[in-house]
Structures are given as structure tokens and as C-alpha cells.
N, C-alpha and C positions, 0 to 999 in steps of 0.2 A: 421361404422360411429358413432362416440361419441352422446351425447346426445344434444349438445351446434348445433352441425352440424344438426342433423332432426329437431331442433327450428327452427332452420335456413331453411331449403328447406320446412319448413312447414308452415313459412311465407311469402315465394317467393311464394307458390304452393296458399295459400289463395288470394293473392295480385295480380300475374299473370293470375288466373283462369285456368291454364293448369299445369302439371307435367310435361310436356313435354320443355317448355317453361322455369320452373324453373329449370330445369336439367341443361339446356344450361347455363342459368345463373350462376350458379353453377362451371361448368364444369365437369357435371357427366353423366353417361349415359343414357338413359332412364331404363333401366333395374336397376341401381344401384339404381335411384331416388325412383323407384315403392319398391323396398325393404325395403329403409328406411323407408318409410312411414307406408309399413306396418306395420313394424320392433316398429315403436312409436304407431300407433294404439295398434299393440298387447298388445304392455308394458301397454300404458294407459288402457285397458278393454274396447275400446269404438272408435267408427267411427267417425273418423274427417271429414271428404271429402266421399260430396254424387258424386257418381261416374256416368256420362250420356254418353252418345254420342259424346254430342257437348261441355262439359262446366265441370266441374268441380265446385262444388258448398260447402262451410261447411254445416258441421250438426251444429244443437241448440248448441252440444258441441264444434264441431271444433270453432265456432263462440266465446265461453267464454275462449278457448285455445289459440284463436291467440290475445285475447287482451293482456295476461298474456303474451305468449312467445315477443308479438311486446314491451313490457313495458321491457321485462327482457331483451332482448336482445339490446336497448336504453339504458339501466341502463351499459350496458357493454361495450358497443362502450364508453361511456363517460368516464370510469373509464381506459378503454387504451387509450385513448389520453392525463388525466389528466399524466395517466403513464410515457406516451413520452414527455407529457411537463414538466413534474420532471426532466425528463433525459434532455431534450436540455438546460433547466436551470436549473442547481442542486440549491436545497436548504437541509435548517435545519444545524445544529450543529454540526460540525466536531470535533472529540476529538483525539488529537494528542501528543504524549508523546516520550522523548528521554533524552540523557541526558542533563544536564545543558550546555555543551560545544557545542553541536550540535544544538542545538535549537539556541543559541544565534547564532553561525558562518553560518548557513546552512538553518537555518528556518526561524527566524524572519527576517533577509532582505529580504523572497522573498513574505512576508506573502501580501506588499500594492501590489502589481501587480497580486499577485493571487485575492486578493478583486478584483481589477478594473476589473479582466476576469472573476469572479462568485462573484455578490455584493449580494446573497440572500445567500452566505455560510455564517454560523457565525461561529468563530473559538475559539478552544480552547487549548491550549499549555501547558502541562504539563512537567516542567523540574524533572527529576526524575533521578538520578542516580545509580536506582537499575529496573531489569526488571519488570515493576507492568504485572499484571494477565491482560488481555485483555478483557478477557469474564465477568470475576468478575467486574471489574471495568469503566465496559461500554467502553473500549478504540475504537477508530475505528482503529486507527493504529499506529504503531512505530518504529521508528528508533533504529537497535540493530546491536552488534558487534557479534553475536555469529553465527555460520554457521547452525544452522535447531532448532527447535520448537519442546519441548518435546508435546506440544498438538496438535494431529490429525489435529483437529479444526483450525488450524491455519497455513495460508499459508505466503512463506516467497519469495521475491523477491530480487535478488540480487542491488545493487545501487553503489556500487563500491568497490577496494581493497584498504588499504594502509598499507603504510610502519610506522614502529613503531621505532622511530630514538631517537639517545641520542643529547643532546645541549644543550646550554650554551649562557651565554651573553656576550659579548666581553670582558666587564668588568672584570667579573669573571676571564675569560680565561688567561688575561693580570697578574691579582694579582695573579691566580695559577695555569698558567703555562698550553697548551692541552695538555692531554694523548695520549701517542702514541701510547700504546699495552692497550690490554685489561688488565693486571695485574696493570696498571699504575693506573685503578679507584678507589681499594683500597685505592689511598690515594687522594682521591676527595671527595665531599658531595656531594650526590645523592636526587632526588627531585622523590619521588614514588609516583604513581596513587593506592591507594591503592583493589580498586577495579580492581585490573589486575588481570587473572589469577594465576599467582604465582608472586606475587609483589616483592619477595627478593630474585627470582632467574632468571638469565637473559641464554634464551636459545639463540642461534649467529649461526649465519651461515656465512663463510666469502668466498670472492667470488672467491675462489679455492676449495669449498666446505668442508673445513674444518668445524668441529664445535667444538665449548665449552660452559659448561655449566660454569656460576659466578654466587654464591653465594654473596649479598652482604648485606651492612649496609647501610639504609637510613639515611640521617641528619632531613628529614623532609617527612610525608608519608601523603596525601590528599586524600578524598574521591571523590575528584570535579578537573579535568582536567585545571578550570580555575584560580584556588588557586594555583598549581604547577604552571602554566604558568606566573601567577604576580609573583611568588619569583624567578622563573629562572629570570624573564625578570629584577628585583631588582637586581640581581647577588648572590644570595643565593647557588645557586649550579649547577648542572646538570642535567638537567631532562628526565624524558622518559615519550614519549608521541610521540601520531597518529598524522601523518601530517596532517591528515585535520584537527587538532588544531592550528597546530606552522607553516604551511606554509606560510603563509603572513607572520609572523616574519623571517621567513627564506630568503624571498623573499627581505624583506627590510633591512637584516642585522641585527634586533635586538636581535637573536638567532643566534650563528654557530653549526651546525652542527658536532662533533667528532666521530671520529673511523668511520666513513663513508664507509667504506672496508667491517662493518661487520652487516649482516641482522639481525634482531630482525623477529619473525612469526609475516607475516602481519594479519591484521584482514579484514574480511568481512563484511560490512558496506551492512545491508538489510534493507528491508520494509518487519514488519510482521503486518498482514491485519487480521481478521475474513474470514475463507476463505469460503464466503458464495459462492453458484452458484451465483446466481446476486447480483452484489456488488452496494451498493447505489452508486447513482449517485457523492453524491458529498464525498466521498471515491477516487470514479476510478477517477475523474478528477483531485485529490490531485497527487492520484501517480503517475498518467501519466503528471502530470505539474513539479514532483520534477526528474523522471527521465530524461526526455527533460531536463532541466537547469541542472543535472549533466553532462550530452552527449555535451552540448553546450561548457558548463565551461570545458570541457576533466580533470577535477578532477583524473578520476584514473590514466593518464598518469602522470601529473602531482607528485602525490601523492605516486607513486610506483617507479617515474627516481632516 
């Protein structure tokens, strides 16, 4: 028995006037009960409970022990209930960070409805298009395209997959003509994310399982997914970029789709968290309010047909 537990049946056993009495209360045996006790006397050097016949009584000392244990163990019921009422209402400062493109498409619409279900979180949104340190930088959590976390520290949750598609604006299309093999983009202007993995080489899978790798030349290369997406949507060129940037545009026409036959490596779209054993409250109800509204919205269907 811990030492929080013989507090404990040694202020039921004061309060009760029987060990017998507090055992039951407890749920322990009689036998278990009479051990702990002793078990705490020993530790302390000194007899708590004058033992009779009839009664069960403190000593001078049992009497200055249970004031202390009845205050400490007051003092501890209150700090776990303050506990659970953190957790049924989370509060404090959420810090959340992803890139520029996602925070605006995926974040910031759902940020008033998260207010109105937790109005004690206050939020903080960091558009960032490089992965910042987590732990360094106080992050609670972040939206990232990369499949695992070189730091231990850090756990990562999946949130969906998509496809990574080339397109254009109708416009464009019209003054120069869709490509119809992949050697045809050499003579197109290309619109690069420059933070891809290999920004000037295009890995393809087509859906006979063939692959090729193209080497190409950007006309215009962005660090910022939303900057490629105004000069596509201008008619500047052809761009590459994740659906879950340019579907709505896809959806309303203002982007087509080319060479559609051939896959670009989707990416993995996670939640990377602090990955404590208990996660602050208002953390867990972030992640589990953005995974819901992904599962609702079916984004990854969507974003992988």
C-alpha cells in the first residue's frame, strides 16, 4: 500500500473509531488494513492508535497526524477535481503552426466553431513554411507533410493522404494548347513549390504501373503554395501542388487537371503533437475536433480519386 493509501485508512480508522470499520470502507481486508497501519506506525517511529477492546482511540501523536494527513489529503481531492475541471473545460493557449496554405484552407474556417465548443482556449496560429522545432519553440502542435519525426519526443498522427497533381487554368490551357504525354511539358511553363522534396524532378507513376522520372525547368519557383496557386489561377503556367490546396479550384473549374493518368508520390498530411503521456486538455480536444471534420468532410477520398 503507497503511502497516500495508509493517509487515507488512517483517517477513516481515526474518524470511524474501528480498523475494522475502515477496512470495509476501503475495500480491504481486515488483515490487510492491520498491516498498513502498522506498516505507517513503523515508518513514522511512533503509535498512532491506542488499541482496547472496545474502541480504537489516537495517541497525543495519532491526534497531530490526523490533522495534517485530514488537511493533506483536502488539499488533494481539490487539486483533482480542479484537474477534471481543466479537462471538461479545457483552457489556456493553444499554439499551432503549419504552413501558410493549410492554416488558411484547413484551419482558420474552422477556428469560430472550435471557439464556440471551447470559448476558455485562446489560439495561436503560426503560418510557417518550414518545419519549426516543437519543443524549442513552445509549439503544442503541427500540421506536416512528412511520414515520422526524427525526435523521439514527438508523436505523430496520421490526418489524411493526397495526391499531388499538375494543372492549369483554362485560360493558359487554351493559349497553349494541354499536354498529352509527359515529354510534351518541356515545352510548357512550370509553376514549382520550391520547398518539395526534389522540386525539379518529377517522380510519375502511371496507372499501368509504368514510371518515369522528368527532370524539368521552372518558369517560376515559390516557397509558399498560395503564390504558385494565384499565378496558375492568372494563367502563368502549370503548377504542382497537393489537392488539398487546388481542390476547390478543381471543383469549380478554375484549375484543369493534366496528364491525369500519371501519379505524382502522394504525401501524408499528420498531426505532430509533444508526445506527452497526458496530453493537455486543450491539445486533445484540438486534435480530436480536426480529425472529426476531416472524417466528416472524407477529404482523403476526395483528395486521392
Amino acid at each position: 500500500m503507497d503511502r497516500w493509501s495508509q493517509f487515507e485508512l488512517f483517517v477513516q480508522v481515526a474518524e470511524l473509531g474501528s480498523l475494522s470499520r475502515a477496512a470495509e470502507a476501503l475495500g480491504l481486508s481486515n488483515a490487510a488494513a492491520s498491516r498498513a497501519l502498522a506498516a505507517l506506525e513503523q515508518r513514522l517511529g511512533a503509535r498512532l492508535v491506542e488499541r482496547s477492546t472496545r474502541r480504537l482511540g489516537l495517541s497525543r501523536a495519532g491526534e497531530d497526524f490526523y490533522r495534517h494527513c485530514k488537511a493533506a489529503l483536502t488539499q488533494m481531492k481539490e487539486a483533482e477535481q480542479q484537474v477534471n475541471a481543466a479537462s471538461a473545460a479545457p483552457s489556456g493557449t493553444l499554439r499551432i503552426t503549419s504552413s501558410l496554405s493549410f492554416c488558411m484552407k484547413h484551419i482558420s474556417p474552422l477556428l469560430p466553431r472550435f471557439h464556440q465548443r471551447y470559448p476558455e482556449i485562446r489560439l495561436e496560429v503560426i503560418a510557417a513554411n518550414r518545419y519549426m522545432d516543437l519543443l524549442d519553440s513552445d509549439i503544442d502542435l503541427a500540421i506536416r507533410t512528412r511520414e515520422f519525426e526524427p525526435d523521439a519526443n514527438i508523436a505523430v498522427r496520421r490526418l489524411a493522404t493526397t495526391r499531388r497533381i499538375l494543372a492549369a487554368a483554362p485560360g493558359y490551357l487554351a493559349a497553349r494548347g494541354t499536354p498529352r504525354t509527359l515529354d510534351d511539358l518541356a515545352q510548357h511553363d512550370l509553376l514549382v513549390y520550391s520547398h518539395a522534396k526534389e522540386p525539379n524532378r518529377l517522380h510519375l507513376t502511371g496507372r499501368d504501373g509504368s514510371q518515369r522520372t522528368l527532370e524539368i525547368k521552372s518558369l517560376m519557383q515559390s516557397n509558399d503554395g498560395q503564390i504558385i496557386r494565384a499565378a496558375a489561377l492568372e494563367g502563368l503556367g502549370i503548377l504542382i501542388q497537393p489537392n488539398y490546396i487546388i481542390y476547390d479550384d478543381i471543383v469549380a473549374g478554375r484549375l484543369v487537371p493534366v496528364l491525369d493518368e500519371w501519379d505524382l508520390p502522394r504525401l501524408s498530411i499528420n498531426i505532430a503533437y509533444q508526445g506527452r503521456k497526458h496530453l493537455p486538455a486543450r491539445v486533445r480536444v484540438f486534435i480530436d475536433f480536426l480529425v472529426q471534420h476531416f472524417e466528416e468532410m472524407d477529404y482523403e477520398r476526395k483528395w486521392t480519386r
